[in-house]
N, CA, C and O atoms as a Maestro MAE file, in Angstrom:
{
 s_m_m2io_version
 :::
 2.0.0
}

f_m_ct {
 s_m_title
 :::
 protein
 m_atom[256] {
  # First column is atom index #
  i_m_mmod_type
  r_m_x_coord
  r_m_y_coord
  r_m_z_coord
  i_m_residue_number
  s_m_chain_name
  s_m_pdb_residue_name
  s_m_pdb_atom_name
  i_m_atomic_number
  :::
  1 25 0.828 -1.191 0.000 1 A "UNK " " N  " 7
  2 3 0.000 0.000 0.000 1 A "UNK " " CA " 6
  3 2 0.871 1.252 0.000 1 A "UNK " " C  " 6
  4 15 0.510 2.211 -0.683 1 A "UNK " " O  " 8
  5 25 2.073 1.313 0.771 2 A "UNK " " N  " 7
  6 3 3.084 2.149 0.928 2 A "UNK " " CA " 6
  7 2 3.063 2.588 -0.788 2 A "UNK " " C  " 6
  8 15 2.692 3.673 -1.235 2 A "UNK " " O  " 8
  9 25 3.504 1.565 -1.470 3 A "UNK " " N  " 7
  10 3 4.356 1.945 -2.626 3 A "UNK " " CA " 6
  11 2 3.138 2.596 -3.573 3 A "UNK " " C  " 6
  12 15 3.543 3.224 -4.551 3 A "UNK " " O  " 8
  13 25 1.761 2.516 -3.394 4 A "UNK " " N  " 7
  14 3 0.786 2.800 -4.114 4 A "UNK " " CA " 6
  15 2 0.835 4.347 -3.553 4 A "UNK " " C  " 6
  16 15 1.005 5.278 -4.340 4 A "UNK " " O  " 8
  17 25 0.657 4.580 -1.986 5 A "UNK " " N  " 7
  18 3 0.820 6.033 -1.967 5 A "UNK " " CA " 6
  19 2 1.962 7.418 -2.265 5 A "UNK " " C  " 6
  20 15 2.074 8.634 -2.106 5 A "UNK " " O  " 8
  21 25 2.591 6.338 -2.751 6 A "UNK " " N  " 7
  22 3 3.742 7.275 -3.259 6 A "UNK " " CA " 6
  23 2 3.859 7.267 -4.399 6 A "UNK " " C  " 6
  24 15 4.565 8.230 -4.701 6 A "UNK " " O  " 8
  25 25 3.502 6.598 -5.444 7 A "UNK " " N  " 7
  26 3 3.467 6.740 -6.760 7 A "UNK " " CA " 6
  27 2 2.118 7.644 -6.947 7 A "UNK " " C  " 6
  28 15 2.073 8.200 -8.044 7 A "UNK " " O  " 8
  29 25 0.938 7.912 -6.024 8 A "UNK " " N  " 7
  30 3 -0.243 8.845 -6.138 8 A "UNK " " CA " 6
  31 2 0.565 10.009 -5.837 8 A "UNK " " C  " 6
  32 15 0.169 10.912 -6.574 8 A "UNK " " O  " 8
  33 25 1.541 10.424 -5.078 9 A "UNK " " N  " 7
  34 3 2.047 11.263 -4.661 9 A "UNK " " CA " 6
  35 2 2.740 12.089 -6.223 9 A "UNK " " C  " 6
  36 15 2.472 13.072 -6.914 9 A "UNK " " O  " 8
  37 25 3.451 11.307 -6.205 10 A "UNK " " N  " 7
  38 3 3.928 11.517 -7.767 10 A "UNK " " CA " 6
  39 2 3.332 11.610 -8.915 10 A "UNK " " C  " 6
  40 15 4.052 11.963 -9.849 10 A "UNK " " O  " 8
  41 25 2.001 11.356 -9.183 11 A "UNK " " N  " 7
  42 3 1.432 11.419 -10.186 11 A "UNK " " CA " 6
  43 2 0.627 12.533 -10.012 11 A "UNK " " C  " 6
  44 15 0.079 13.046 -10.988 11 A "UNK " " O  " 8
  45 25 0.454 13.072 -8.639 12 A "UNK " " N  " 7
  46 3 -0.149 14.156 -8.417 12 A "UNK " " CA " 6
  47 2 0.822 15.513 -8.849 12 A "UNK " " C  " 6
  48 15 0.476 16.564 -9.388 12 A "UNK " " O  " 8
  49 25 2.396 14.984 -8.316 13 A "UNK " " N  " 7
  50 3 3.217 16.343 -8.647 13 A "UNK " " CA " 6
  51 2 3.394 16.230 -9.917 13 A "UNK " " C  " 6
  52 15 3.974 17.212 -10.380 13 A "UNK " " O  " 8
  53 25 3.166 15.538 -10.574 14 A "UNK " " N  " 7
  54 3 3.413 15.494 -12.155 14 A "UNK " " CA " 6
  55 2 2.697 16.079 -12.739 14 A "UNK " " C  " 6
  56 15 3.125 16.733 -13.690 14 A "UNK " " O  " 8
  57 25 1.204 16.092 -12.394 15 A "UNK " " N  " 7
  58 3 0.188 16.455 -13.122 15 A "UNK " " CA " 6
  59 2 0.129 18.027 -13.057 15 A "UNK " " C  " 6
  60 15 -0.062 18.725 -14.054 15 A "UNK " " O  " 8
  61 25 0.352 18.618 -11.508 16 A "UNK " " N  " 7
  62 3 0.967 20.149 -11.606 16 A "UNK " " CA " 6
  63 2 1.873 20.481 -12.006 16 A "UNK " " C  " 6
  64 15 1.926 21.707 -11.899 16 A "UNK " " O  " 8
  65 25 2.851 20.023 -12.525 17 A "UNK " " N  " 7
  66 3 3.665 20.377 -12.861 17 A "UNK " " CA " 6
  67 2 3.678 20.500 -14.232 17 A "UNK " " C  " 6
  68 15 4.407 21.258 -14.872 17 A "UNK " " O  " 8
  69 25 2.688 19.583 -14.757 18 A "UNK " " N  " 7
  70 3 2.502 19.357 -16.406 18 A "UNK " " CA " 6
  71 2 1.840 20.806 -16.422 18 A "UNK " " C  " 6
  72 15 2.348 21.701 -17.097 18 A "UNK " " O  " 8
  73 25 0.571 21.035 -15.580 19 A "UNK " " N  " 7
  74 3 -0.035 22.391 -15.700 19 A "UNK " " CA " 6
  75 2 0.515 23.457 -16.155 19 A "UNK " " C  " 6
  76 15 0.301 24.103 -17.180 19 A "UNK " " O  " 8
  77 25 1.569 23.651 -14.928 20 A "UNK " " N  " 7
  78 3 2.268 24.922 -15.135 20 A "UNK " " CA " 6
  79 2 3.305 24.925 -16.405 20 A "UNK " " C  " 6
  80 15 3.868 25.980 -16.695 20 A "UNK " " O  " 8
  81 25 3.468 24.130 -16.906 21 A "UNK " " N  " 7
  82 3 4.119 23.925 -18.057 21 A "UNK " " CA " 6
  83 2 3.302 24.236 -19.254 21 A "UNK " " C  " 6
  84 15 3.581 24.604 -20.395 21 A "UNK " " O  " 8
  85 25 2.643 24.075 -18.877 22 A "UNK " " N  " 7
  86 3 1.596 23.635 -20.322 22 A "UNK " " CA " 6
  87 2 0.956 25.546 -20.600 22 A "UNK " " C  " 6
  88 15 0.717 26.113 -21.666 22 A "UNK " " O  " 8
  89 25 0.840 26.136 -19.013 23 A "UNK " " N  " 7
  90 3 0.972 27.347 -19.154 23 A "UNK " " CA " 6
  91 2 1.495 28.241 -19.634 23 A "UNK " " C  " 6
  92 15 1.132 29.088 -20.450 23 A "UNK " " O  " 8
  93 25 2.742 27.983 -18.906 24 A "UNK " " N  " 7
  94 3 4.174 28.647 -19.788 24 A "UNK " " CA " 6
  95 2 4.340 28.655 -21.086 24 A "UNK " " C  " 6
  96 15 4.433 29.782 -21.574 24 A "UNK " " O  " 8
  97 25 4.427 27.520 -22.006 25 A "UNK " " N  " 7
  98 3 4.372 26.869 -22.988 25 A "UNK " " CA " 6
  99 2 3.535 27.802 -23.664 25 A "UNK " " C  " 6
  100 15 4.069 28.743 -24.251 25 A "UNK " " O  " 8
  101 25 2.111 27.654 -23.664 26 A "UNK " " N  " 7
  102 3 1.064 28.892 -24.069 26 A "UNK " " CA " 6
  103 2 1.127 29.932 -24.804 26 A "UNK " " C  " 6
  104 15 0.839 30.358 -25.922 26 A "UNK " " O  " 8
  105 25 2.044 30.477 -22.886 27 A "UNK " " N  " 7
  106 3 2.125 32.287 -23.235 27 A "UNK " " CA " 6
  107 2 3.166 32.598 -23.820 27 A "UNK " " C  " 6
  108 15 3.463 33.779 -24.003 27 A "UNK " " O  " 8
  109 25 3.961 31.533 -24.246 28 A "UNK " " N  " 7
  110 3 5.721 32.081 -24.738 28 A "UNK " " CA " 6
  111 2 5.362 31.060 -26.264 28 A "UNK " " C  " 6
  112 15 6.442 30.659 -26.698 28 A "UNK " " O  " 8
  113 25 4.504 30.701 -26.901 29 A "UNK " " N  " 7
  114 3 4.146 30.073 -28.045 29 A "UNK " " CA " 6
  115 2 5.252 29.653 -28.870 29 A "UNK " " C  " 6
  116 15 5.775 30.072 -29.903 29 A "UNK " " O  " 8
  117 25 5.578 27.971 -27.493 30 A "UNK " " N  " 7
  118 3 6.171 27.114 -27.867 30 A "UNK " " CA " 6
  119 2 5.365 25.712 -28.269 30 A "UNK " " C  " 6
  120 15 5.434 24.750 -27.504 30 A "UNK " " O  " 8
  121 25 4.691 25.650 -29.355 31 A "UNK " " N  " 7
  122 3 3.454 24.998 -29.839 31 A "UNK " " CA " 6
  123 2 4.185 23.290 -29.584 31 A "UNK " " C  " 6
  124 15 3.553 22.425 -28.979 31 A "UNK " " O  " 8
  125 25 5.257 23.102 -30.028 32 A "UNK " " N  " 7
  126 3 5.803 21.977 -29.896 32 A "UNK " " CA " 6
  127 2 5.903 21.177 -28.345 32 A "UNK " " C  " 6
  128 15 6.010 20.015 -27.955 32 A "UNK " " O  " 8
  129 25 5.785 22.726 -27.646 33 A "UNK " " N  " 7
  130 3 5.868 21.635 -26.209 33 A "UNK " " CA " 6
  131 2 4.389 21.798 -25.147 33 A "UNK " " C  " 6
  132 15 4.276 21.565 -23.944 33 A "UNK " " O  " 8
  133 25 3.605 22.176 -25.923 34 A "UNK " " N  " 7
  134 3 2.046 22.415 -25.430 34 A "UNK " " CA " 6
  135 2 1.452 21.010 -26.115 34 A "UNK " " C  " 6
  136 15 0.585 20.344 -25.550 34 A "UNK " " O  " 8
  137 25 1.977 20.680 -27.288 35 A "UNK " " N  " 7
  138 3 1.582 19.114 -27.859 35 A "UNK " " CA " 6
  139 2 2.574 18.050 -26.704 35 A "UNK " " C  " 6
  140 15 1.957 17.080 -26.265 35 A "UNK " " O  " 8
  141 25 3.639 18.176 -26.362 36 A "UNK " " N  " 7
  142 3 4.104 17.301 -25.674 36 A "UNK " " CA " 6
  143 2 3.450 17.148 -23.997 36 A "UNK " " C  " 6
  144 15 3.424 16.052 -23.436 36 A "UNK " " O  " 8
  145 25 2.846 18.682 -23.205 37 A "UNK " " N  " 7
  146 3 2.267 18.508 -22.255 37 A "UNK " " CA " 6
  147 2 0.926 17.614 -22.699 37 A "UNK " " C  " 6
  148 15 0.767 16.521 -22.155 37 A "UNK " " O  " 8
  149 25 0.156 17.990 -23.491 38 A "UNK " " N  " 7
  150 3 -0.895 17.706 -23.425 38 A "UNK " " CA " 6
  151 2 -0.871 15.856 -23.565 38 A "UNK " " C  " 6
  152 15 -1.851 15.194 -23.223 38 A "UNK " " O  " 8
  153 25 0.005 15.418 -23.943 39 A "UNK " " N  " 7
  154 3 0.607 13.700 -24.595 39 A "UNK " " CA " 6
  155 2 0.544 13.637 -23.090 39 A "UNK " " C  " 6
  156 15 -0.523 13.390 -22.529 39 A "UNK " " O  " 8
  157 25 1.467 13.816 -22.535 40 A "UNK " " N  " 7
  158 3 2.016 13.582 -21.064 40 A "UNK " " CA " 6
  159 2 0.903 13.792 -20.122 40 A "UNK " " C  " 6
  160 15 0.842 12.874 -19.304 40 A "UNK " " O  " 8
  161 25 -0.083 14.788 -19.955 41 A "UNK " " N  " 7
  162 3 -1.204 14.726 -19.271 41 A "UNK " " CA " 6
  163 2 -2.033 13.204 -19.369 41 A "UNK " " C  " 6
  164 15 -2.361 12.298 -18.603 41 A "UNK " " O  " 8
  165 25 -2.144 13.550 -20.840 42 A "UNK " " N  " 7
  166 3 -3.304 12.272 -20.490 42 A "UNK " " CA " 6
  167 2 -3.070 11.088 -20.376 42 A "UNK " " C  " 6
  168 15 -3.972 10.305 -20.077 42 A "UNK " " O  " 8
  169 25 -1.452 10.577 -20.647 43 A "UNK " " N  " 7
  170 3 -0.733 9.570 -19.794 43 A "UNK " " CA " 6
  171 2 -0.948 9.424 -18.488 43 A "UNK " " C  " 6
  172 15 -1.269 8.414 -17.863 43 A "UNK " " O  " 8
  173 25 -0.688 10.819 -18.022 44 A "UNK " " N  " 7
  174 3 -0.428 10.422 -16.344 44 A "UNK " " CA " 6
  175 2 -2.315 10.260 -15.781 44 A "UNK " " C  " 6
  176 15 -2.547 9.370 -14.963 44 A "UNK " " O  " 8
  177 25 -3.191 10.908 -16.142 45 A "UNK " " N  " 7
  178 3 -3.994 11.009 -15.757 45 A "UNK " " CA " 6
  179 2 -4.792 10.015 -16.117 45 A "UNK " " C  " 6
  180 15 -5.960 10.137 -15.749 45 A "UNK " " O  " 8
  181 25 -4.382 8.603 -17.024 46 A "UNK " " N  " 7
  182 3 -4.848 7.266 -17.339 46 A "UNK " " CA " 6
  183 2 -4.115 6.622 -16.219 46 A "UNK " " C  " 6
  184 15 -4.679 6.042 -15.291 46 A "UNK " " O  " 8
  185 25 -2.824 6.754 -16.353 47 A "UNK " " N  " 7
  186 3 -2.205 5.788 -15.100 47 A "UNK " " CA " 6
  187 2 -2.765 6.200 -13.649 47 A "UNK " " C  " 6
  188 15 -2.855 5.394 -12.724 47 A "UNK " " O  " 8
  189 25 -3.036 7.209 -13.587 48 A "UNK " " N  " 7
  190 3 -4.159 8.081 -12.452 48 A "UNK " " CA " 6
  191 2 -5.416 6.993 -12.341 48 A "UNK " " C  " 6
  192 15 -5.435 6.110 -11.483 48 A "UNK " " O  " 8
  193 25 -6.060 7.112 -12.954 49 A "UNK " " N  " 7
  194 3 -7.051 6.695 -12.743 49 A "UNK " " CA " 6
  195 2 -7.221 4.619 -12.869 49 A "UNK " " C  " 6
  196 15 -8.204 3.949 -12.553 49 A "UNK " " O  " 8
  197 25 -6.308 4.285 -13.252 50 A "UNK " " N  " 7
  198 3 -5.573 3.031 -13.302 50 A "UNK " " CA " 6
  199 2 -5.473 2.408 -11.463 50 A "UNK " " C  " 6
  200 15 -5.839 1.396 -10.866 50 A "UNK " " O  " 8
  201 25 -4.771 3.675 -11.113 51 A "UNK " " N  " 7
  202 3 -4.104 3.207 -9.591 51 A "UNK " " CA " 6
  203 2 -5.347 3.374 -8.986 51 A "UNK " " C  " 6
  204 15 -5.622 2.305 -8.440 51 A "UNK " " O  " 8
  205 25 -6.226 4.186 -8.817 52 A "UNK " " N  " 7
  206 3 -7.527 4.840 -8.173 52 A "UNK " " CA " 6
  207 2 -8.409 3.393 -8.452 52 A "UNK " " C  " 6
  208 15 -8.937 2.857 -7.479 52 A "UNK " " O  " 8
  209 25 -8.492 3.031 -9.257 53 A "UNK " " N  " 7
  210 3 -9.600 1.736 -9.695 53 A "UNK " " CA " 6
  211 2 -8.974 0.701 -8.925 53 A "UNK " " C  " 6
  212 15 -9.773 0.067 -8.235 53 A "UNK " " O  " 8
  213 25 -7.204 0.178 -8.805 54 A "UNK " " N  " 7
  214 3 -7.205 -0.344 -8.396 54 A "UNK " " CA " 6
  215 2 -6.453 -0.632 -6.747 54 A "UNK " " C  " 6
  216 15 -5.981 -1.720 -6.417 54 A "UNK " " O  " 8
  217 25 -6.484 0.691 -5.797 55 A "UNK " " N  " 7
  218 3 -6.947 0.806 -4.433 55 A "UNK " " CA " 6
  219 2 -7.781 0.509 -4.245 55 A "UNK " " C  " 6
  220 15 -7.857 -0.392 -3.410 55 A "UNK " " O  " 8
  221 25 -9.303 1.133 -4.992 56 A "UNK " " N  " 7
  222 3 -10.499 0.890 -4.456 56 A "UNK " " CA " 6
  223 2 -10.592 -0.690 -4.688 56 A "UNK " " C  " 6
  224 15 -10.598 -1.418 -3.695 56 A "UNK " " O  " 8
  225 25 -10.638 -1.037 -5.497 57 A "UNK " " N  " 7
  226 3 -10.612 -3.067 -5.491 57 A "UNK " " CA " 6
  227 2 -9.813 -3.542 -4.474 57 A "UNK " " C  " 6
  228 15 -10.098 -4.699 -4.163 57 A "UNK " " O  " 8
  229 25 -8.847 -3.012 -3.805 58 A "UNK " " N  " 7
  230 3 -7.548 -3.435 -3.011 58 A "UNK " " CA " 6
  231 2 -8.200 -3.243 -1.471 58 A "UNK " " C  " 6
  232 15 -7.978 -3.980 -0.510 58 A "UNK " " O  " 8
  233 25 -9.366 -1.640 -1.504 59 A "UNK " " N  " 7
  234 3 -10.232 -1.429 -0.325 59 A "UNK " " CA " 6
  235 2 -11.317 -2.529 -0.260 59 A "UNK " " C  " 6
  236 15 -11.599 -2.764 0.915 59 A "UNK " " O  " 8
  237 25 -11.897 -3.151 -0.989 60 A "UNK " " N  " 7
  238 3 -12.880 -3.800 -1.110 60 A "UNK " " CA " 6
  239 2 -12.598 -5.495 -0.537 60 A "UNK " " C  " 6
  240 15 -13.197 -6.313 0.161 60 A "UNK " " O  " 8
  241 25 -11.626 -5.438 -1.119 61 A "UNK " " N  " 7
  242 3 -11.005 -7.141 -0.959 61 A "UNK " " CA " 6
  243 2 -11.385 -7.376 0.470 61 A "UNK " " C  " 6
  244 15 -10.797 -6.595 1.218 61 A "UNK " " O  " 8
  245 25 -12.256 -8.281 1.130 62 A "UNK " " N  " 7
  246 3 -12.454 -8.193 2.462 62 A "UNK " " CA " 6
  247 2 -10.637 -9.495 3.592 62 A "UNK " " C  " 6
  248 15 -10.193 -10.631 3.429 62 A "UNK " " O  " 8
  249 25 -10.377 -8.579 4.345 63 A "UNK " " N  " 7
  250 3 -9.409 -9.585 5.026 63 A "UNK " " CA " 6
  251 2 -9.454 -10.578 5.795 63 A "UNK " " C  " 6
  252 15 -10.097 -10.638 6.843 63 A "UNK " " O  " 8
  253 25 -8.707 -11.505 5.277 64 A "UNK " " N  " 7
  254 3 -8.579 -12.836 5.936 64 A "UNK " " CA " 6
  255 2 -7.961 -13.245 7.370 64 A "UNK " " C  " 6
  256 15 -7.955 -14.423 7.727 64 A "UNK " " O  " 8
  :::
 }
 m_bond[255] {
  # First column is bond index #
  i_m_from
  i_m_to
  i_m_order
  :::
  1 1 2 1
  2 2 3 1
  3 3 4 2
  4 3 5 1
  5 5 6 1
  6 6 7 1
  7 7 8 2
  8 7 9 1
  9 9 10 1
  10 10 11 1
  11 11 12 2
  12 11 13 1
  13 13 14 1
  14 14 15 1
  15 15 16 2
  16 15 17 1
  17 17 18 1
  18 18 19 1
  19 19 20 2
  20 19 21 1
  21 21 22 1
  22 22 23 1
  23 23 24 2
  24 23 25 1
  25 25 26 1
  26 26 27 1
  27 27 28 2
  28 27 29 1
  29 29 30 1
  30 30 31 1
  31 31 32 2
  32 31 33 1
  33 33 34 1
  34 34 35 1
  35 35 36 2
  36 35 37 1
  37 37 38 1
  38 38 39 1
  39 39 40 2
  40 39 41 1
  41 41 42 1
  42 42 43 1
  43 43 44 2
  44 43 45 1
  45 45 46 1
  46 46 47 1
  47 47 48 2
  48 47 49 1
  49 49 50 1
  50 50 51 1
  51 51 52 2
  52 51 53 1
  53 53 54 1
  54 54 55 1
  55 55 56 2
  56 55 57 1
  57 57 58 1
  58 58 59 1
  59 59 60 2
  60 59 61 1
  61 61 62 1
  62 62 63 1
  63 63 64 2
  64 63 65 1
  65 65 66 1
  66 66 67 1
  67 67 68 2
  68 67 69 1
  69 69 70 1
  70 70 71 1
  71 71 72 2
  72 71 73 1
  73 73 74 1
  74 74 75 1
  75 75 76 2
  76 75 77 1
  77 77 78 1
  78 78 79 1
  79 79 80 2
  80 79 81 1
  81 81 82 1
  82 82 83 1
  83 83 84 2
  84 83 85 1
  85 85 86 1
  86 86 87 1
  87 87 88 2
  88 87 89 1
  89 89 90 1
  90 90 91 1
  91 91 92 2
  92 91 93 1
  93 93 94 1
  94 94 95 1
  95 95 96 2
  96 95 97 1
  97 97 98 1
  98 98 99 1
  99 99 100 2
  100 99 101 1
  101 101 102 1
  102 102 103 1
  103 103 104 2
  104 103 105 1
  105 105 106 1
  106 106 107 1
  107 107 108 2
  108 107 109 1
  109 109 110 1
  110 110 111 1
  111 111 112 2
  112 111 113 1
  113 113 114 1
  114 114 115 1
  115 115 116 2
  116 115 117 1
  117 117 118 1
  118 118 119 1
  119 119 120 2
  120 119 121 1
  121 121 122 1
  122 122 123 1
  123 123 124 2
  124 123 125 1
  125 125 126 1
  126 126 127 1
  127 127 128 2
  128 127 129 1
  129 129 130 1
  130 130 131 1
  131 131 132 2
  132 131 133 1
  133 133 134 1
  134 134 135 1
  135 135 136 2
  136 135 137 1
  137 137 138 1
  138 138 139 1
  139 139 140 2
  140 139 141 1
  141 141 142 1
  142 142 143 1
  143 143 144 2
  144 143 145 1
  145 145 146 1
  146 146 147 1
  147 147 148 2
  148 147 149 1
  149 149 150 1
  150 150 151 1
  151 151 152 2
  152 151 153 1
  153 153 154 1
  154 154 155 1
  155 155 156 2
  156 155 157 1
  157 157 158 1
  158 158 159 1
  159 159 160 2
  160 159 161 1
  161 161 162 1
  162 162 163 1
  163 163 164 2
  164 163 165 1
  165 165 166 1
  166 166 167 1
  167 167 168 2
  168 167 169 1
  169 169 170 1
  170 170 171 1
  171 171 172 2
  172 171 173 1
  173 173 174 1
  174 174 175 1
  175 175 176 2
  176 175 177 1
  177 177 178 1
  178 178 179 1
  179 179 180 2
  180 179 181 1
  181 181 182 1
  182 182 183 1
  183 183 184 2
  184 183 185 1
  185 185 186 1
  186 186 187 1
  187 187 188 2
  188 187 189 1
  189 189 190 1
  190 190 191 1
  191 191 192 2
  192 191 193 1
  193 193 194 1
  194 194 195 1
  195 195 196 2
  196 195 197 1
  197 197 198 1
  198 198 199 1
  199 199 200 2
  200 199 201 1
  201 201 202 1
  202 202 203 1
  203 203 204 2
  204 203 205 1
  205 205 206 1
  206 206 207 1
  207 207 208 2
  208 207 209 1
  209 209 210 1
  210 210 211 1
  211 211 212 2
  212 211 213 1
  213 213 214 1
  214 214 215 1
  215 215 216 2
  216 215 217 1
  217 217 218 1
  218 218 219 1
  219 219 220 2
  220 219 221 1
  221 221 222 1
  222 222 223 1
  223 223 224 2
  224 223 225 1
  225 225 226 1
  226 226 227 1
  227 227 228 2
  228 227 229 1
  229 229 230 1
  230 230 231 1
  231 231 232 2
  232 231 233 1
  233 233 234 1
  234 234 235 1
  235 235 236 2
  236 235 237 1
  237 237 238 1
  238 238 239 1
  239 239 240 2
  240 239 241 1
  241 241 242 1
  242 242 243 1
  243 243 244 2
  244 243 245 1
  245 245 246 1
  246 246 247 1
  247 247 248 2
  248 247 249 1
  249 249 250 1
  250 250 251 1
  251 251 252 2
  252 251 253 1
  253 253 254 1
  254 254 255 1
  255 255 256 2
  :::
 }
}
């Protein structure tokens, strides 16, 4: 469970961090790396929701 909350940890700083990038990127119209945030978002935010589906199955599992 340890290792699950730390890879949420990380996928959380990733995902702000993609933000503020993706910001920057924007306002200084570097088009090439507003296509690379946006790739990288919805990576992390599949593997996001990947780990989330499977805690909750991991919460559910009743213990033996």
């Amino acid at each position: 469970m340890f290792k699950r909350i730390v890879l949420n940890i990380i996928y959380n700083l990733s995902l702000i961090f993609l933000v503020f990038s993706l910001v920057w990127s924007f306002n200084n119209r570097h088009y090439g790396l507003i296509v690379a945030c946006l790739f990288l978002l919805g990576l992390i935010l599949y593997l996001k929701m990947r780990l989330v589906k499977e805690v909750k199955e991991f919460a559910r599992k009743p213990k033996r």
